[in-house]
PAPA-940669 format. One line per 2 residues: their letters; for each residue y, z, x of C-alpha. Coordinates in pm, 1 decimal, always signed. Layout:
BEGIN
a	Y:Z:X ~ ...
REM end
This chain:
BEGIN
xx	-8164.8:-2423.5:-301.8 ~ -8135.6:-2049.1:-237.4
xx	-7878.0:-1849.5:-69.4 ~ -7958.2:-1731.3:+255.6
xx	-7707.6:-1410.4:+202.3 ~ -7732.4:-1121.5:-32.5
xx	-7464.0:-1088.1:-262.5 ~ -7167.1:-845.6:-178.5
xx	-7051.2:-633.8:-417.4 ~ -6700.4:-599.1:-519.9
xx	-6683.7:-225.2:-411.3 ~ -6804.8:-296.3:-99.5
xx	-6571.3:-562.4:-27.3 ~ -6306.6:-343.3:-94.7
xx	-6388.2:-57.2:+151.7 ~ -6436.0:-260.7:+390.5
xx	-6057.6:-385.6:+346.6 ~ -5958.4:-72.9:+307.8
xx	-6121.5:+30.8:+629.5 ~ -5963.4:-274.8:+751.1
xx	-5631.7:-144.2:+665.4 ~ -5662.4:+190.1:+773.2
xx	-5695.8:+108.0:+1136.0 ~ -5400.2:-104.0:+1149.4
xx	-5202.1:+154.0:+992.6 ~ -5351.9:+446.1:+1307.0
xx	-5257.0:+188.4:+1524.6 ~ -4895.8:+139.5:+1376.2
xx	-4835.2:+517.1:+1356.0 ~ -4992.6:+566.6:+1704.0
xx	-4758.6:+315.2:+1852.6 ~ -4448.9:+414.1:+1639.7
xx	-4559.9:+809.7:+1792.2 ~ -4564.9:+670.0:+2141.0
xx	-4231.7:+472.6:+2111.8 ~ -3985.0:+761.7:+1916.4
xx	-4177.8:+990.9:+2186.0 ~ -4102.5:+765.9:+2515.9
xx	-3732.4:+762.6:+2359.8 ~ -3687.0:+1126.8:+2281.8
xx	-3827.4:+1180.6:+2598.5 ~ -3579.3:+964.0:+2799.0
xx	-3297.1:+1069.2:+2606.5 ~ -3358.0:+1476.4:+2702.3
xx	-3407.3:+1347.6:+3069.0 ~ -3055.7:+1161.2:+3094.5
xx	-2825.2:+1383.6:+2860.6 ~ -2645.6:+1658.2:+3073.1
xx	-2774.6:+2042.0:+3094.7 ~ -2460.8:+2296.2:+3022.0
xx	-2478.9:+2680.4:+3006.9 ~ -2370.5:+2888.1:+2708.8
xx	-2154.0:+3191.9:+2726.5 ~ -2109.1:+3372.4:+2425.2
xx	-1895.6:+3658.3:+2381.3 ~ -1783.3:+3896.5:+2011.2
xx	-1450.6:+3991.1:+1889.5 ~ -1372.0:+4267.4:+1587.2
xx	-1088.4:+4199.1:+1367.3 ~ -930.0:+4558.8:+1345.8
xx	-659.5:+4518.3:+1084.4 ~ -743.9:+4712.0:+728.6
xx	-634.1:+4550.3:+439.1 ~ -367.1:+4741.9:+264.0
xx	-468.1:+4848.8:-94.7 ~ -250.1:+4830.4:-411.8
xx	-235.2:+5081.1:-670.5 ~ -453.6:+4879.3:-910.7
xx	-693.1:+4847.1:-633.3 ~ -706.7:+5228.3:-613.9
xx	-777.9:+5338.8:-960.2 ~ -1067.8:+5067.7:-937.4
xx	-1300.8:+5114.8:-700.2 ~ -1533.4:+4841.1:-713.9
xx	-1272.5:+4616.2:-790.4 ~ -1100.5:+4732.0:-466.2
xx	-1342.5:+4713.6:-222.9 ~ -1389.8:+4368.6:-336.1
xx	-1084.4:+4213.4:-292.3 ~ -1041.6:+4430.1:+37.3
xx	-1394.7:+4216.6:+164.3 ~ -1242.1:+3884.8:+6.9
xx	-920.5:+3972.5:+250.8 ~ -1132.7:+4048.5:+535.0
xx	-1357.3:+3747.9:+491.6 ~ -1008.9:+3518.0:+476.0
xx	-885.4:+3643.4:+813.3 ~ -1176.5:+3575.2:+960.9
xx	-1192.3:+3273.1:+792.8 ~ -830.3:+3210.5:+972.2
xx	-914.3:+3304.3:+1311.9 ~ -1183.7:+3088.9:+1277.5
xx	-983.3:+2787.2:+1180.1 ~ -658.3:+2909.8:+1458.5
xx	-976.0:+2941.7:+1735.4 ~ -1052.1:+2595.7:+1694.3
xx	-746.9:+2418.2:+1685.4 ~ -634.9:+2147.2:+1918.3
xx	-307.3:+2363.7:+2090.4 ~ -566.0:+2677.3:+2167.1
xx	-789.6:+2446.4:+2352.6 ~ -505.1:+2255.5:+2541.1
xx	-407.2:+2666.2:+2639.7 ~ -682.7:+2733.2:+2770.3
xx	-767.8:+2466.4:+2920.4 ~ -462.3:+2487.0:+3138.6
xx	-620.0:+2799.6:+3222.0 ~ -880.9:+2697.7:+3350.0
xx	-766.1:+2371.5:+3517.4 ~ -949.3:+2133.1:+3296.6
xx	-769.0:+1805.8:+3003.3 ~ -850.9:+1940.4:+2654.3
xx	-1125.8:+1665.4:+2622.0 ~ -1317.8:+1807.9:+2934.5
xx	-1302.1:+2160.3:+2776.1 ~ -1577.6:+2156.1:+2521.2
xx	-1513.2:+2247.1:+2116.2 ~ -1597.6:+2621.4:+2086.4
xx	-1890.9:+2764.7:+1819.5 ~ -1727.2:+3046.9:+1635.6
xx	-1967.5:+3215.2:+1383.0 ~ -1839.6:+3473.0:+1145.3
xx	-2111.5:+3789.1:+1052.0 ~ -2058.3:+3847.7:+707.7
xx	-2037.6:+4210.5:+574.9 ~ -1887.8:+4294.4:+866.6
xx	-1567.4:+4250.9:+1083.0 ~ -1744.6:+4074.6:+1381.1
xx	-1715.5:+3721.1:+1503.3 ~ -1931.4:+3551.1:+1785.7
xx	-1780.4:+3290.0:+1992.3 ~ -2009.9:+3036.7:+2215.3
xx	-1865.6:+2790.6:+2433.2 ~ -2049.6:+2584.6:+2689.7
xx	-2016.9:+2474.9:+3057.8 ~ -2155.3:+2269.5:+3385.5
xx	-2197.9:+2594.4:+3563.2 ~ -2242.3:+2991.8:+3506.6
xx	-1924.4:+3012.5:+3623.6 ~ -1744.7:+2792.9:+3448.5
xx	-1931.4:+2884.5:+3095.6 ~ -1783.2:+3226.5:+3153.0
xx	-1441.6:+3118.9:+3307.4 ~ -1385.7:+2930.5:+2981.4
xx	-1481.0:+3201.7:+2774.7 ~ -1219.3:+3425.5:+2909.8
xx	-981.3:+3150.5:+2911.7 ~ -1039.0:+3082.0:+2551.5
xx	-1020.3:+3424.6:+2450.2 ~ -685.6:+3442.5:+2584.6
xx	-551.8:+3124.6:+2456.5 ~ -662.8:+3297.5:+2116.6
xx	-504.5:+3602.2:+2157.3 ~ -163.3:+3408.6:+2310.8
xx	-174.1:+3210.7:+1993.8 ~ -203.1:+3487.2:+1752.1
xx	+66.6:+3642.4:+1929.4 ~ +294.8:+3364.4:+1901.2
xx	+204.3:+3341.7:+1514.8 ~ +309.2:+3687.8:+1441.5
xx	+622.6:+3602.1:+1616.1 ~ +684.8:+3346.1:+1405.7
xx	+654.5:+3520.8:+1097.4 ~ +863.1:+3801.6:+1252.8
xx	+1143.4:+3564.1:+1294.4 ~ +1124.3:+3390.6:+993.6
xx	+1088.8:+3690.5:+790.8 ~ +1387.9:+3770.3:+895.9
xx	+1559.8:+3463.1:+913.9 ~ +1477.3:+3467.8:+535.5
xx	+1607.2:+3846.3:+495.1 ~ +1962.4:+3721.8:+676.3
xx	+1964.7:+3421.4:+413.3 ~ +1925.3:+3694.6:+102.9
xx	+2144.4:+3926.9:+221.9 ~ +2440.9:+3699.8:+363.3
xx	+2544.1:+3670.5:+18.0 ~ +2567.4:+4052.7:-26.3
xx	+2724.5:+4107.1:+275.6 ~ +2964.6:+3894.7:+244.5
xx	+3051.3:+4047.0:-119.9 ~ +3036.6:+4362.4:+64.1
xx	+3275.3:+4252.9:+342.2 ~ +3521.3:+4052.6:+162.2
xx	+3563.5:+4363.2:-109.7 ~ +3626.0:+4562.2:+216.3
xx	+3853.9:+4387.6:+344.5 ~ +4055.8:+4384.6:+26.0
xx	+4065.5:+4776.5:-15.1 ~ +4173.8:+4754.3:+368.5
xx	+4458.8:+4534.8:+291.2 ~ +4615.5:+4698.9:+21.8
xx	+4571.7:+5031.9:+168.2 ~ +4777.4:+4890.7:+453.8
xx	+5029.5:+4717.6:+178.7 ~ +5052.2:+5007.0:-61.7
xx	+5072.2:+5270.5:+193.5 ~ +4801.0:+5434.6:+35.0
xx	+4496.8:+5548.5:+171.3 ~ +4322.1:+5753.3:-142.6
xx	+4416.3:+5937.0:-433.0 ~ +4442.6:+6287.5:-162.2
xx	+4779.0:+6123.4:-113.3 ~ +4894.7:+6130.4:-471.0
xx	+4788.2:+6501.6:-478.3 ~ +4927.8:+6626.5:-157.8
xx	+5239.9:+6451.4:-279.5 ~ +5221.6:+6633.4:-595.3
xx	+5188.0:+6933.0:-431.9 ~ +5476.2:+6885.3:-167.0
xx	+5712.8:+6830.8:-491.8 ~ +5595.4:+7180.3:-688.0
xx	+5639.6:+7339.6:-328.4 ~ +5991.2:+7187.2:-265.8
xx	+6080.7:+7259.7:-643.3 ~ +5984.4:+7625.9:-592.0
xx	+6202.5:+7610.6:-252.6 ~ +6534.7:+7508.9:-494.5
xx	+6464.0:+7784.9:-730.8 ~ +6442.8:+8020.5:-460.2
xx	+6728.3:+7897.5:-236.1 ~ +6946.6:+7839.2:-617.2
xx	+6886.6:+8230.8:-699.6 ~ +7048.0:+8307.2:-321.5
xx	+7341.1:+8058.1:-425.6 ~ +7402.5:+8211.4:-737.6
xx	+7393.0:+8574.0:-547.9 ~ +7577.6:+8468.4:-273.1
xx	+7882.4:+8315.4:-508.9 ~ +7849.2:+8654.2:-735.9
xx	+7890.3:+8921.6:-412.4 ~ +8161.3:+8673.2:-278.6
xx	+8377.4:+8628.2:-646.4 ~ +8325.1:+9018.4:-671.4
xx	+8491.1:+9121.2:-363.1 ~ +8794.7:+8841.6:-407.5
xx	+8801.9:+9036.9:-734.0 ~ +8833.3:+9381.2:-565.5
xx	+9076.8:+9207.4:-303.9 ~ +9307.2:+9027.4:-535.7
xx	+9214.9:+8705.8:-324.6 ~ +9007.5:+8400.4:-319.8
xx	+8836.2:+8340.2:-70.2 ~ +9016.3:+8059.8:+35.8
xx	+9239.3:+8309.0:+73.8 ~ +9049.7:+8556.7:+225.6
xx	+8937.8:+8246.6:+519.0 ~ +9265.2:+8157.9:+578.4
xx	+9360.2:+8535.9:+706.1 ~ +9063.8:+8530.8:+912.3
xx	+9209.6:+8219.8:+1094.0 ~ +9520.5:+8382.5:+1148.0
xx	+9377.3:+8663.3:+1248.3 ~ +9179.9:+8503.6:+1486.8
xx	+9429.6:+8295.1:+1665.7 ~ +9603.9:+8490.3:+1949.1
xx	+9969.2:+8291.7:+1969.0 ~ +10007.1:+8335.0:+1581.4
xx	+9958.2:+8761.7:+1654.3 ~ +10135.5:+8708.1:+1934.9
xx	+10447.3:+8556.8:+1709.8 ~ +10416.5:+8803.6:+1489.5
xx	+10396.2:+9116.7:+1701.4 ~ +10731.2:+8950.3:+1849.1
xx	+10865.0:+8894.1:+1492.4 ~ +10767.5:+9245.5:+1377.3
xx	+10916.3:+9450.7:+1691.2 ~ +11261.2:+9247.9:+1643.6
xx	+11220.5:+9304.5:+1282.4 ~ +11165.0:+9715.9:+1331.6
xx	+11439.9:+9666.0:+1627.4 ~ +11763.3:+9533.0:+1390.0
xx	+11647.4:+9772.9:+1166.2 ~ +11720.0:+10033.8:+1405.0
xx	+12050.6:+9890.7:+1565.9 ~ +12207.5:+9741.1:+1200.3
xx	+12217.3:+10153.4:+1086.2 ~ +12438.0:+10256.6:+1407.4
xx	+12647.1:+9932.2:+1423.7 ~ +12831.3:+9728.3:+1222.6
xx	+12673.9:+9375.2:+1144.5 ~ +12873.0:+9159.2:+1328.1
xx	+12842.5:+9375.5:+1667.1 ~ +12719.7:+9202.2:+1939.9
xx	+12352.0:+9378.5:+1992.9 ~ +12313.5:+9323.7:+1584.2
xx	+12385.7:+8981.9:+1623.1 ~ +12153.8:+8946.8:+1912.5
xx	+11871.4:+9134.6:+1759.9 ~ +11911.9:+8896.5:+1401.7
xx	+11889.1:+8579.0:+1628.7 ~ +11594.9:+8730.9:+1809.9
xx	+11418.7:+8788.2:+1514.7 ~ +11569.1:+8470.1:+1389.4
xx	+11369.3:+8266.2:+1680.4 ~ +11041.4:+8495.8:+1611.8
xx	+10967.4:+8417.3:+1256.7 ~ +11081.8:+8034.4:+1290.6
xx	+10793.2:+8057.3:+1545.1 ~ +10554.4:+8262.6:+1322.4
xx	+10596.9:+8032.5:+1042.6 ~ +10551.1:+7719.9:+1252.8
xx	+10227.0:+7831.2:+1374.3 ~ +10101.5:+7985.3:+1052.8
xx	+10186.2:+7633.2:+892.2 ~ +9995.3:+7441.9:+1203.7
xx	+9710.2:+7672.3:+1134.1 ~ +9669.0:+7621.7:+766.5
xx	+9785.7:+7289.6:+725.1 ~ +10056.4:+7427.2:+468.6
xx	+10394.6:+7557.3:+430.1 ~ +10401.1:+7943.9:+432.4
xx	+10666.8:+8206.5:+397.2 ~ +10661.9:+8552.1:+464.7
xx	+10556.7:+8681.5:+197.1 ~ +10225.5:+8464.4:+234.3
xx	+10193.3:+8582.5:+549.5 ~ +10212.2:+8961.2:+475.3
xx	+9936.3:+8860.0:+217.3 ~ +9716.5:+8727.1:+443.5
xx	+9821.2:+9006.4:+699.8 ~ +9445.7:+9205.4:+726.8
xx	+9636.9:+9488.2:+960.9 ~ +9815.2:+9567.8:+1300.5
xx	+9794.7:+9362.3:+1552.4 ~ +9540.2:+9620.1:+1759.9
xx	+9213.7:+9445.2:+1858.7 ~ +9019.8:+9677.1:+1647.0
xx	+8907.9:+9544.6:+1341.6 ~ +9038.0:+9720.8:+1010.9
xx	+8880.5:+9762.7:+681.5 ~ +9034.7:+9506.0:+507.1
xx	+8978.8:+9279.9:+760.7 ~ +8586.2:+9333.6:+784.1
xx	+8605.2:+9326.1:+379.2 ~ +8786.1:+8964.8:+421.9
xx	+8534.8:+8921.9:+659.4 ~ +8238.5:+8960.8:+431.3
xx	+8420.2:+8749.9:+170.3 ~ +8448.3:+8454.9:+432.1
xx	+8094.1:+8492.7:+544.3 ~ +7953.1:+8525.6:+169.5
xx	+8150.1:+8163.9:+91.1 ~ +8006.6:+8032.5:+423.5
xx	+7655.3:+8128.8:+313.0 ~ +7692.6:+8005.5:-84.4
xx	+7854.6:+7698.0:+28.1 ~ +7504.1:+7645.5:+349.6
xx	+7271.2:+7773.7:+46.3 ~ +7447.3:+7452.0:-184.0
xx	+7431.2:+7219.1:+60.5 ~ +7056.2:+7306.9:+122.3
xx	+7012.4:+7282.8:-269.8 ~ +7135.3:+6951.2:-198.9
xx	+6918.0:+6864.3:+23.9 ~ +6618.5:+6981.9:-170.5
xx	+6707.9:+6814.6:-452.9 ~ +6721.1:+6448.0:-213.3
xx	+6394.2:+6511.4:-71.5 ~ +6217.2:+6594.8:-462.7
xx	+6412.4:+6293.5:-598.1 ~ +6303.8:+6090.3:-318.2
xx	+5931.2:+6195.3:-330.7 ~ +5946.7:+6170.1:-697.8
xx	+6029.4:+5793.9:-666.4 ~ +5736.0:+5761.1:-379.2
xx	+5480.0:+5921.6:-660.5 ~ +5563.7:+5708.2:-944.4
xx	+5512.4:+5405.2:-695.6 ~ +5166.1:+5578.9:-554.2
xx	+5062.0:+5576.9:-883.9 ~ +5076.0:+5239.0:-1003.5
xx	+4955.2:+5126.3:-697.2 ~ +4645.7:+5367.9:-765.0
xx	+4481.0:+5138.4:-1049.9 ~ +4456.3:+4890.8:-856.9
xx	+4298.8:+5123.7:-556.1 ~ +4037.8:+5254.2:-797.8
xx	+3976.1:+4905.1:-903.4 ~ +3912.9:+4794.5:-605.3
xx	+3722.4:+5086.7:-488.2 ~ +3490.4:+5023.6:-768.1
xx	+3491.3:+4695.7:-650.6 ~ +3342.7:+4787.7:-299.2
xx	+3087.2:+5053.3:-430.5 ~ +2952.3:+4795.1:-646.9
xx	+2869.8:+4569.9:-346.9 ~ +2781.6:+4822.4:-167.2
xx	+2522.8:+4973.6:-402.1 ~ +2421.1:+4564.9:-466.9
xx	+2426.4:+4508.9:-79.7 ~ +2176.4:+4872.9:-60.8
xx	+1947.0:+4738.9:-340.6 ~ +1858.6:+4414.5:-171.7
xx	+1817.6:+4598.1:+147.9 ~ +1586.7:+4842.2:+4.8
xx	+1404.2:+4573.7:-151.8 ~ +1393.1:+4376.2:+117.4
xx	+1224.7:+4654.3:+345.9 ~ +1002.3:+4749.5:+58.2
xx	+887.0:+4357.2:+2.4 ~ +878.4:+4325.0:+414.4
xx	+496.7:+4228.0:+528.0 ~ +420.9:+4371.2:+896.5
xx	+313.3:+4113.3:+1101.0 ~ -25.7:+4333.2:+1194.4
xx	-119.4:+4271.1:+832.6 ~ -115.9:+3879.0:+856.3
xx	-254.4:+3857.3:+1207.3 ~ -466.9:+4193.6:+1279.4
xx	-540.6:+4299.2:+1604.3 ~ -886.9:+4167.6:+1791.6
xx	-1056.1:+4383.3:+2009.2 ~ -1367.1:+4219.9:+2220.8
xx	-1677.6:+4409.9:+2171.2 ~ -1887.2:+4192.3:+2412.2
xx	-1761.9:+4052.7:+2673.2 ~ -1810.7:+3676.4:+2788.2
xx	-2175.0:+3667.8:+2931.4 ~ -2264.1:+3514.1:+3224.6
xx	-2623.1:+3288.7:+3110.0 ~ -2885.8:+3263.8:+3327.4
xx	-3044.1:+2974.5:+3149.7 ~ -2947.1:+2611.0:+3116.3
xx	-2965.6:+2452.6:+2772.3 ~ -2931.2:+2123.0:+2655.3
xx	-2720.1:+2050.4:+2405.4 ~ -2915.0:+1795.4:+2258.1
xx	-3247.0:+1918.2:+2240.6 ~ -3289.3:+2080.2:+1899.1
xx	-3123.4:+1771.6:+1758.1 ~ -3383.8:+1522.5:+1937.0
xx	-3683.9:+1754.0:+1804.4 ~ -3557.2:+1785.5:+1467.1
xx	-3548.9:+1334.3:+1440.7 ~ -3845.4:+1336.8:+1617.2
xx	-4056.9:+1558.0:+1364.5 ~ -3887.4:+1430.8:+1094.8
xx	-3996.1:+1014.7:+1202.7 ~ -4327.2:+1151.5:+1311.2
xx	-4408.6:+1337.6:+965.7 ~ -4316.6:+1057.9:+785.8
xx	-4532.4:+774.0:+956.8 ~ -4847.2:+1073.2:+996.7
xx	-4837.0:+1088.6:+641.2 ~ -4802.6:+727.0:+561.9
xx	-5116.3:+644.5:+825.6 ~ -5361.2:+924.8:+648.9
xx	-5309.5:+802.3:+312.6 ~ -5594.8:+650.9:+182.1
xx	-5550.0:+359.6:+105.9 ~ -5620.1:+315.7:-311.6
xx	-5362.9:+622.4:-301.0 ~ -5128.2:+402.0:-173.6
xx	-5241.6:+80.2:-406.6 ~ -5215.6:+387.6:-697.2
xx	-4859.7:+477.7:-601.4 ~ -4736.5:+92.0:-578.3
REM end
């Protein structure tokens, strides 16, 4: 019996499978196409259309350079990019945050999860940054821009506040211990200057110098004792009289009733001197003038003796007699006169000696008291310009170490304002495209393989 159908070769048989394949795989990728197409499609029809506003900002601080940057110049200019690149780096980061947002969002009347997460973009090589933000409207696209931009600049604000204060919070906590060194040595040299009575050493020296002065004083006033006592002993000499003497005539001669006595007692002296050569001594006129004179010197004697506290006699009293009893002054009564007034000035010139010699003694004992009490001032003087000096080193360190806030946060400056877009965009368009081509590469590929390629690769 014979076959009615030619044989079919193997290779045949196989392209025709393969054929067979083919197609089902152009109709799997053509419906796979149609479906991610229909979806992408319906996706970009539903999702919402926002505008874009996108405004720049230049970071204007300058990055301080060291003196090891300067004597490298390569070296420099890195690190001064590398600092440049981190605060932009930072504002990108503080832009971004959650309590910005909230800000500006207030701003602009909107919860922070209606106002949409900015783009920031930082240009390197240069001190630019580009901010995009997006919104329902024109309007609002740029209205949140603005509002944004303020928020940022607000927050950076508040930042450099911050550091401000706790820079110096931390300055008060390193220098309260020098200060209060500082005070509390202060107030000790205060204290004892009030205890010791002394201020500073100027005391000790003026006080050294008022005892030379007061000591020179003595010597002179001494030498106007000594000549006062020598003119005074020399006339006594001359006068045969002391000048005890010599001041006890002057009070008699002074005191009117005791010349008055003894101009009585001297005319009834000269009068029964006159009457005792005539008549016999126990005639009546001789008896009256001897009672007479009698009465007159009992009376002289009495007041001389009241005068000088001392029993007198006549003879005394013709010593101490300086002359008649005329009211002008005689010689030897200005010569007792001189003799009285040189014993009055030696005995004012002693007692001012005296006095001299109280006030040296006494400021003597004041100076060997000012300085003991002087250690301890200079040691507690040295005390206080040691804190002081310690108190001035941390403070000059402190303002040497200080960071101003300008170089933590620089300033911003915008350089293009918000723009107001013309355009809507959708936000999820590039995304969409980018799946799409991706699924649709992928299947293209897998459909136009031939088919032993695909047996070859398995």
């Amino acid at each position: 019996m014979t076959n009615e159908y030619p044989p079919i070769s193997p290779s045949a048989l196989a392209a025709s499978i393969d054929r067979g394949r083919r197609l089902r795989y152009v109709a799997l990728a053509l419906a796979a196409n149609l479906s991610i197409w229909g979806i992408v499609l319906f996706l970009l029809k539903d999702s919402p259309r926002e505008y874009t506003s996108q405004w720049s900002i230049m970071v204007l601080g300058k990055v301080p350079k060291s003196a090891s940057d300067e004597g490298s110049g390569s070296t420099g200019a890195t690190s001064a990019a590398s600092e440049a690149g981190n605060f932009k780096a930072s504002y990108k980061l503080i832009a971004t945050t959650d309590s910005v947002r909230k800000a500006a969002a207030a701003k602009v009347g909107m919860t922070t999860e209606q106002f949409s997460q900015p783009q920031v973009q930082v240009l390197p090589g240069t001190e630019l940054m580009t901010f995009t933000i997006t919104g329902s409207t024109r309007q609002e696209a740029q209205k949140k821009a603005y509002a944004l931009h303020e928020a940022f600049q607000e927050r950076l604000n508040q930042l450099r506040i911050q550091q401000a204060e706790e820079q110096e919070a931390g300055f008060e906590n390193t220098l309260s211990v020098a200060r209060k060194k500082l005070e509390s040595a202060q107030f000790r040299l205060s204290d004892y200057k009030v205890r010791a009575g002394l201020a500073s050493k100027d005391q000790i020296d003026e006080l050294a110098r008022s005892i030379e002065t007061l000591r020179r004083s003595r010597a002179e006033v001494a030498a106007q004792q000594r000549d006062a006592s020598i003119r005074a002993r020399q006339l006594a000499t001359d006068l045969n009289m002391s000048s005890s003497l010599a001041s006890e005539a002057f009070t008699l001669r002074t005191d009117p009733l005791f010349q008055q006595y003894l101009r009585e007692y001297s005319e009834a002296t000269a009068s029964l001197a006159n009457v005792s050569i005539k008549l016999g001594p126990n005639h009546p006129v001789v008896v009256g003038e001897t009672a007479r004179q009698s009465a007159a010197q009992a009376a002289l004697l009495e007041r001389a003796e009241a005068l000088l506290g001392r029993a007198v006699d006549l003879a005394a009293i013709a010593r101490l007699n300086t002359g008649s009893g005329s009211q002008t002054a005689t010689p030897r009564e200005d010569l007792f006169k001189q003799i009285v007034n040189y014993n009055v000035e030696r005995q004012a010139l002693a007692a001012r000696v005296q006095e001299i010699d109280r006030q040296i003694y006494q400021l003597e004992q004041r100076l060997n008291i000012l300085a003991q009490r002087n250690s301890t001032l200079d040691a507690l003087n040295r005390d206080m310009q040691i804190a002081e000096a310690i108190f001035s080193s941390k403070l000059a360190g402190l303002d040497a170490s200080s960071v101003p806030i300008f170089n933590s946060y620089p300033p911003i400056q915008m350089v293009a304002d918000p723009t107001l877009p013309e355009k809507r965009c959708n936000s999820q368009t590039k995304t969409l495209f980018y799946l799409c081509h991706n699924c649709l590469f992928v299947d293209n590929c897998r459909a136009l393989t031939p088919l032993s390629t695909q047996n070859t690769a398995l």
